[in-house]
C-alpha positions as CSV (number, residue, x, y, z in Angstrom):
1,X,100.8,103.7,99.3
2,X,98.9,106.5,100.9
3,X,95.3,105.7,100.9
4,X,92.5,107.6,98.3
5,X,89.1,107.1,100.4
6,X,90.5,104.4,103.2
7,X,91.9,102.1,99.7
8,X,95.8,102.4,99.0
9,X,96.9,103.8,96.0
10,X,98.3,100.6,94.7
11,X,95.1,98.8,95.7
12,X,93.4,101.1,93.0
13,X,96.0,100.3,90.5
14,X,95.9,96.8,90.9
15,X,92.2,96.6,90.5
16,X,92.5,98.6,87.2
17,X,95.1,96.9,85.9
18,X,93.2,93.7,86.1
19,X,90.2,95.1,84.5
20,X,92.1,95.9,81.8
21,X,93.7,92.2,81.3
22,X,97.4,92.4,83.0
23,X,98.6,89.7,84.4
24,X,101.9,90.8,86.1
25,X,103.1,93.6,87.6
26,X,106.7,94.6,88.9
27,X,106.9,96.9,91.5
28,X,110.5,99.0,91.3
29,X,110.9,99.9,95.1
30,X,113.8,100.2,97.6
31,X,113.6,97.1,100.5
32,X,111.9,99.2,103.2
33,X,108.9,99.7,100.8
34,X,108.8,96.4,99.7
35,X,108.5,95.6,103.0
36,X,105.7,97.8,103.8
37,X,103.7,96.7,100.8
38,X,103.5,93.5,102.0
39,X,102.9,94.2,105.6
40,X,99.8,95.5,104.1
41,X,98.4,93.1,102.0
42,X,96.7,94.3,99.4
43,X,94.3,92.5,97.2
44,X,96.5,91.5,94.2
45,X,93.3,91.2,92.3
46,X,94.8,88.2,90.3
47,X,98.1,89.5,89.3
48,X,101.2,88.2,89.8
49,X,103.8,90.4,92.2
50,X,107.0,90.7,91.4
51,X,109.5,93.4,92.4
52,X,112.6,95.1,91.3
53,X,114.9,96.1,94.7
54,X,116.8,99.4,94.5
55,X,120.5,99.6,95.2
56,X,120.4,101.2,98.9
57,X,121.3,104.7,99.4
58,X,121.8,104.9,95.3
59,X,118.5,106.6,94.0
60,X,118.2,105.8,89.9
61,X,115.7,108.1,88.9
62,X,112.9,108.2,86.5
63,X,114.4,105.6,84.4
64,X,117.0,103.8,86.0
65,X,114.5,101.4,87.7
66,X,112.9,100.3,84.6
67,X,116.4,99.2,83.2
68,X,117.6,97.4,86.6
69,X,114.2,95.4,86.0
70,X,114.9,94.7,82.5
71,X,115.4,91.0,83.2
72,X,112.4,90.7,84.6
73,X,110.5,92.9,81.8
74,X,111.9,90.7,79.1
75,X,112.1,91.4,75.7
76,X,109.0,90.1,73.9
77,X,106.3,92.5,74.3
78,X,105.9,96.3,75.0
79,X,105.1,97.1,78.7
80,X,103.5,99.5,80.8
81,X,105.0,101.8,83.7
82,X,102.8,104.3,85.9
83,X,104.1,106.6,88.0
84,X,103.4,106.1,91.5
85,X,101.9,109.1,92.3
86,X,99.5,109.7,90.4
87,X,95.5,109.0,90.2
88,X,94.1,108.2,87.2
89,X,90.7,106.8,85.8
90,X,92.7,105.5,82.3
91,X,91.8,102.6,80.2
92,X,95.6,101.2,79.6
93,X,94.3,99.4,76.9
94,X,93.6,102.5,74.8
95,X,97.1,103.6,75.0
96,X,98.4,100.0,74.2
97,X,96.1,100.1,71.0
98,X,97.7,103.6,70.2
99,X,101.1,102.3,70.7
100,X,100.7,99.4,68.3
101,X,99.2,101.2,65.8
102,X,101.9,103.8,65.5
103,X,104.7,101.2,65.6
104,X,106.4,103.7,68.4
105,X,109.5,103.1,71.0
106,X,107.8,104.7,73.6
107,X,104.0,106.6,73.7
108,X,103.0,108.4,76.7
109,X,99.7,109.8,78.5
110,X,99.3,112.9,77.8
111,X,96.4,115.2,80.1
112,X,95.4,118.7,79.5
113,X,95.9,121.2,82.5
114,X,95.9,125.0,83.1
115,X,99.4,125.2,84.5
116,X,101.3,122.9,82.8
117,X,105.1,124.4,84.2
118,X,105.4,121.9,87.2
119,X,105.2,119.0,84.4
120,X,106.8,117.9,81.0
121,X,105.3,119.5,78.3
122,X,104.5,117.8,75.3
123,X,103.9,119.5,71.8
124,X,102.4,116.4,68.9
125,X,101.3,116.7,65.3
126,X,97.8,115.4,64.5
127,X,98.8,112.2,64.3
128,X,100.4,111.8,68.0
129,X,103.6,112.4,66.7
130,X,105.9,114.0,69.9
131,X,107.5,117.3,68.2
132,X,108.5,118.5,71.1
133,X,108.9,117.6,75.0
134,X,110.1,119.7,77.5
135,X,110.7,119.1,81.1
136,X,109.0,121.7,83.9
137,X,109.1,125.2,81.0
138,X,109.0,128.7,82.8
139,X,105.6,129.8,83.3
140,X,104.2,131.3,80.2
141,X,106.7,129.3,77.9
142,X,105.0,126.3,77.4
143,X,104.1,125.3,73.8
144,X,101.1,123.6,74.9
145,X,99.4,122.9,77.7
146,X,99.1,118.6,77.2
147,X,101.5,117.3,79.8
148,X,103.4,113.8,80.8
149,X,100.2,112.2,82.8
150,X,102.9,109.6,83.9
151,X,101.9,106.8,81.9
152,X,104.2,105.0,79.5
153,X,103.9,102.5,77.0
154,X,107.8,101.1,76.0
155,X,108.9,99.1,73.6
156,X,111.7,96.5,75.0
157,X,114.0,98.3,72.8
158,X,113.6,101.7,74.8
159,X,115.9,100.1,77.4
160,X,119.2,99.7,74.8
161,X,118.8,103.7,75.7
162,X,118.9,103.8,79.3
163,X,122.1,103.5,80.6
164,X,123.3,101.1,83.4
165,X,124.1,101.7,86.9
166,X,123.4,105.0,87.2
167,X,120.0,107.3,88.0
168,X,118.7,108.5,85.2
169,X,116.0,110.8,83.5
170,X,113.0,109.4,81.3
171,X,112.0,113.1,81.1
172,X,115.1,114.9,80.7
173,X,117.2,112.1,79.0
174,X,115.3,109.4,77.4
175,X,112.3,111.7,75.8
176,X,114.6,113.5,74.0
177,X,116.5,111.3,72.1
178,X,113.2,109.8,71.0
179,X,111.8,112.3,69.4
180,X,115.0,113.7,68.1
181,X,114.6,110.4,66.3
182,X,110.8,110.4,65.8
183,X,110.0,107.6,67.7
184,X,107.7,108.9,70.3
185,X,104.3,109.5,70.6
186,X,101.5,111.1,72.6
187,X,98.0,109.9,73.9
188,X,95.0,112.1,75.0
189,X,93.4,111.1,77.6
190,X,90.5,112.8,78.9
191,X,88.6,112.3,82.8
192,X,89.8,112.0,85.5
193,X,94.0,112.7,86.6
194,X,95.8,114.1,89.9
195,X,98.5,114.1,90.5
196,X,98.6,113.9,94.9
197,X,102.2,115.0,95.0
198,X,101.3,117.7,97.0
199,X,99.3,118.1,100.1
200,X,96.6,120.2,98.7
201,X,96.2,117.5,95.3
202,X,96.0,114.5,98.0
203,X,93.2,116.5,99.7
204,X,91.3,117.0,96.4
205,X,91.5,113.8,95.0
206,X,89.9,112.3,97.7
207,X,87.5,114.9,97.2
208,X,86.6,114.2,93.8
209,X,86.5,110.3,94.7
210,X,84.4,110.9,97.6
211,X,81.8,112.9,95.4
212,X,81.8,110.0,93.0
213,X,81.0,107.2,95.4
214,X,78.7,108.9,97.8
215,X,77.9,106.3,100.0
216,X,76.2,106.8,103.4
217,X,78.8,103.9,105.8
218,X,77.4,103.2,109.2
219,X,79.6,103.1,112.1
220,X,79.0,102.0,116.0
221,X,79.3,105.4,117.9
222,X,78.8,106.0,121.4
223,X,76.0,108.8,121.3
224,X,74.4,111.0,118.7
225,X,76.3,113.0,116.0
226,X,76.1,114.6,112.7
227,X,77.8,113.5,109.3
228,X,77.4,115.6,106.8
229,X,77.8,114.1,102.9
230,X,80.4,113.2,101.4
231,X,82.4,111.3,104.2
232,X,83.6,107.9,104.5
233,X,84.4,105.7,107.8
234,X,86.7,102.9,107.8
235,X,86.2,99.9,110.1
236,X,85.9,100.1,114.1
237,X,85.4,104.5,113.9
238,X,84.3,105.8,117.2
239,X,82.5,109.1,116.9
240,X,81.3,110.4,120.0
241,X,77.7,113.3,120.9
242,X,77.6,116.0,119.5
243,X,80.4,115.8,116.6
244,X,80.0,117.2,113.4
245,X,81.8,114.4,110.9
246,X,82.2,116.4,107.2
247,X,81.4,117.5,104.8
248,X,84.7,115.8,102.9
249,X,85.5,114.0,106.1
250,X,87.6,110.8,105.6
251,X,88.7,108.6,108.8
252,X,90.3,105.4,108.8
253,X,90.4,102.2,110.7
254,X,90.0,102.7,114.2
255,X,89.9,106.9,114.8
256,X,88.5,107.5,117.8
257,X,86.8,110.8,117.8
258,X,85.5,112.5,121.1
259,X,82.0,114.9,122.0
260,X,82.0,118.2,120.3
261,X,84.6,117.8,117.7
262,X,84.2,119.3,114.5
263,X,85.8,117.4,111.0
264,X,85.9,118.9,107.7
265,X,87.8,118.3,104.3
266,X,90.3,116.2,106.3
267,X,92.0,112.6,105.7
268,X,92.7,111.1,109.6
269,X,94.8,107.9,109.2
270,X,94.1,104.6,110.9
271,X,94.3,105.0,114.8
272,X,94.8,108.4,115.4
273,X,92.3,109.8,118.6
274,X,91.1,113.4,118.7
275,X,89.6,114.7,121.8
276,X,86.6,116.4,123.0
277,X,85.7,120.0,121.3
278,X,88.7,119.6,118.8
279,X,88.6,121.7,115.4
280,X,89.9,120.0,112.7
281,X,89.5,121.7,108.8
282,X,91.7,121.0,105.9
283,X,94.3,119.5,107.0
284,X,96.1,115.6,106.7
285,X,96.2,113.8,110.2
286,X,99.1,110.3,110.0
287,X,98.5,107.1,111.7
288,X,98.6,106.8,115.8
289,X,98.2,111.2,116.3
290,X,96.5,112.1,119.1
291,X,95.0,115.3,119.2
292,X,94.1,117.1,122.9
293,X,90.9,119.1,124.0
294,X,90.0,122.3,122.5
295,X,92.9,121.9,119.5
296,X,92.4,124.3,116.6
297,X,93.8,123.0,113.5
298,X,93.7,124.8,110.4
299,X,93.7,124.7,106.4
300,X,96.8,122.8,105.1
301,X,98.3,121.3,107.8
302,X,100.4,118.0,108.3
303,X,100.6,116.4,111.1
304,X,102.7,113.3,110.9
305,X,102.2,109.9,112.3
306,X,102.3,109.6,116.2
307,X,102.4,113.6,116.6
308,X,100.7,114.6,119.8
309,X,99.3,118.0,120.0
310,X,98.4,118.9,123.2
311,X,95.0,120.6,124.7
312,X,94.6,123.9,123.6
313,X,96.8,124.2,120.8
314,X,96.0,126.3,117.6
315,X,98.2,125.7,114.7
316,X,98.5,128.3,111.8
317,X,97.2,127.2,108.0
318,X,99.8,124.8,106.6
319,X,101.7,124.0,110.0
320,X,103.8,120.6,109.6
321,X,104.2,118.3,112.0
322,X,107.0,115.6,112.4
323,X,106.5,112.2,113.3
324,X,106.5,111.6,117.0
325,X,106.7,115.0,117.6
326,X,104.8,116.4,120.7
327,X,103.3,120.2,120.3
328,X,102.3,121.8,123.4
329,X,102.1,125.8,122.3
330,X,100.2,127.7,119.7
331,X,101.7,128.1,116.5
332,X,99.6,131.2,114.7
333,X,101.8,131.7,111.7
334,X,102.9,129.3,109.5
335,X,105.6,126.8,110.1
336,X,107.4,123.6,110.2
337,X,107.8,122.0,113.5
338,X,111.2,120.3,113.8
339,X,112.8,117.7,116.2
């Protein structure tokens, strides 16, 4: 749900999807997400909603989702499942046509990388054939460097593997048996993929959508200030004399931002406020912060929705923030504020 460029995540997916002639999606989610989803209402683009609940306080995994949903998958036709945290430019369709052609159980997106050990590993024969597939190798082990791009095309039959009730692994259960049996295959795509697991991959993919839309937004301010390309400005911004918005600025829906405040390579969630002379750089503001006078704060920090950071405040490169948490002294190493 966390937005790319002031758009949820799932808003992007749903507007690909429909471009490339889905109809219905499920959405395999516990209740307090569900919840959320709809509190936001996203543009469904044309598709139908449907979701898959859960069990509370009973996490299933990778895989144990898509079977709880297999009565609502049905048993007709193959079906897709993306990973929800992951960005992707993809034309499903191509990896549908691969999947049909091969005859497979299950094909999956494959995406080249330079470090390929935080991922599954894939190893294919010319053909897309899956040889090998291993889950998160030691550095300097892997046999390739095409990983799982979290994109899956499954045949019905795929879920007569899973079993029931329990949380289970796609990567390090279900992949396995498949191409023991020869039954999986691989998919190159090429473009664009991040993964925005991580802090630092949630900052660049905004980037790199940023620098593909470069458009100039106008926004009601209460004096002169400076915005320096790329940056984007939700709805109702307030940007006050004298600030300097970007470059890689993104704020959303409401941010009220005061005189002499400097933005840069930062996401700032709807209604957060920053105060006059404030130094922001690099870092991931929630929803509702308020940040004081004269606050310093660095490359790769977190500060979590409704965090106040008092005036004056300098906190070290990758500080974190809990929610609601209030910060009134300097923090000039590294560290994780707790309750």
């Amino acid at each position: 749900m966390f937005p790319i460029v002031n758009k949820p995540l799932l808003q992007w997916i749903f507007e690909r999807l429909a471009r490339t002639d889905i109809r219905e999606v499920i959405l395999a989610v516990n209740l307090q997400t569900q919840f959320y989803i709809k509190k936001q209402r996203i543009p469904k683009n044309g598709l139908r909603i449907k979701y898959s609940i859960d069990p509370p306080k009973m996490p299933l995994g990778t895989a144990g989702p898509i079977k709880k949903a297999e009565r609502l998958l049905g048993d007709a036709e193959p079906f897709l499942v993306l990973n929800g945290d992951i960005f992707a430019d993809v034309d499903y369709s191509e990896i549908v046509k691969k999947h049909r052609e091969t005859n497979a159980l299950a094909t999956i997106a494959l995406c080249e990388v330079k470090d390929p050990s935080r991922y599954g590993v894939a190893e294919i024969t010319k053909d897309g054939l899956v040889k090998r597939f291993i889950e998160k190798p030691a550095k300097g082990t892997a046999p390739t460097n095409l990983i799982n791009a979290g994109i899956y095309v499954l045949s019905p039959k795929v879920l007569s593997y899973i079993p029931k009730g329990r949380s289970v692994s796609m990567e390090r259960e279900i992949f396995p048996k498949l191409v023991e049996e020869s039954k999986l295959y691989g998919h190159v795509i090429k473009g664009l993929w991040q993964d925005i697991g991580k802090p630092e991959e949630y900052l660049q993919a905004n980037k790199i959508i940023l620098d593909m839309l470069m458009k100039k937004q106008e926004v009601k301010a209460a004096g002169r200030f400076e915005v320096r390309q790329p940056v984007a400005l939700d709805k109702n911004v307030a940007i006050n004399e004298n600030s300097i918005i970007g470059p890689y600025a993104i704020l959303g829906k409401n941010v009220k931002v005061g005189r002499n405040v400097q933005i840069s390579n930062s996401i700032i969630f709807p209604d957060t406020e920053i105060d006059d002379y404030a130094m922001v750089n690099g870092a991931v503001i929630g929803e509702a912060a308020i940040i004081g006078k004269k606050v310093k704060i660095s490359q790769g920090c977190i500060i979590a929705d409704q965090a106040k950071i008092k005036d004056g405040v300098s906190l070290a490169d990758g500080t974190a923030v809990c929610p609601a948490k209030e910060v009134s002294e300097n923090h000039l190493r590294a560290d994780h504020i707790i309750w």
